[in-house]
N, C-alpha and C positions, 0 to 999 in steps of 0.2 A: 026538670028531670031529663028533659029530651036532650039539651043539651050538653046533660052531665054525660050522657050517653055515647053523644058523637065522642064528646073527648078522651073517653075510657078506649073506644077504637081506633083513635088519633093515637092515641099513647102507643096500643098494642102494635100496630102498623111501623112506627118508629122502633119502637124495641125489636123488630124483627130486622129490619133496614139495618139496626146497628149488630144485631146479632151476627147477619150473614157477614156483613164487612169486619168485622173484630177480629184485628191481627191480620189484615189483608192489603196489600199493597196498591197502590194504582195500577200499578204493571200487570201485578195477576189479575186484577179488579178489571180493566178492560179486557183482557185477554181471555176471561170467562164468558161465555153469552150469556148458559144459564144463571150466573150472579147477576150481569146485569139486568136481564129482566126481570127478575124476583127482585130488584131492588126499585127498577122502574114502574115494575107492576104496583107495589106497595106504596111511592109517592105518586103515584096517581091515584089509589085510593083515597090516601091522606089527604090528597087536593081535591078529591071530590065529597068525601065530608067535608072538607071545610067550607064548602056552599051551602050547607045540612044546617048549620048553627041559625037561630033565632040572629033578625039584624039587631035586636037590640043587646045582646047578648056581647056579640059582634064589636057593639059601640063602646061596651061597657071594658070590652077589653081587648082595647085599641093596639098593645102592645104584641099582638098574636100578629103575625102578616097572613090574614086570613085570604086578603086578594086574591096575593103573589103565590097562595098554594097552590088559588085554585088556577091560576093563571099557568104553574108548572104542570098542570094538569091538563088544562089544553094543548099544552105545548107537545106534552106525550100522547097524549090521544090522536091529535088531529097532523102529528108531523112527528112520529115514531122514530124516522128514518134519520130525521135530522136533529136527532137529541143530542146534544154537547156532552159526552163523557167527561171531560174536567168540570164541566159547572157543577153534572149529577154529581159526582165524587167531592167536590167542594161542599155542597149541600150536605151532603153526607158524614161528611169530616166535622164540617164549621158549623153548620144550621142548626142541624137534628139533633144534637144533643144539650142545647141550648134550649129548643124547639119543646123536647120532653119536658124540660122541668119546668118550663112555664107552663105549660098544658096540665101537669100534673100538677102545679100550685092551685089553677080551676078547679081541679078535679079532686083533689084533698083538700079542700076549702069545708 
């Protein structure tokens, strides 16, 4: 249950990320602060449930990059300044909507 938990807030967290970006360019995407941080803010949540999940849970479902989220999570907590605007927009483009539907496969299981 706990775990169905975090993913239902995984999920929400992405569907906002892709909300605010929807129909949004890179150009206006960095040129925004407030978009970036509201998008920053929310894959750093994502990354810090993703430390939340049971290890065994985890193991079971190896094809999540549960690490690397949490790991882009450190990366914005502890080095804000130096966050990569093409990578966060890559992720955001390429990852996250890939990201939902495996999330939501656990989660509608």
């Amino acid at each position: 249950m706990k775990n169905k938990i975090i993913v239902g807030k995984m999920i929400k967290y992405i569907e906002k990320i892709l909300a605010y970006t929807d129909g949004v360019s890179y150009d206006d995407f960095s040129k925004n602060s407030i978009l970036v941080e509201a998008c920053v803010f929310n894959l750093g949540q994502l990354g810090e449930l993703s430390n939340k999940t049971d290890k065994d849970f985890e193991a079971e479902n190896s094809s999540i990059p549960w690490r690397t989220m949490y790991g882009l999570r450190n990366k914005i907590v502890h080095d804000y300044e130096g966050v990569n605007l093409v990578l966060i927009w890559d992720i955001i483009k390429n990852d996250l909507p890939e990201l939902k539907n495996a999330l939501s496969d656990l989660y509608f299981e």
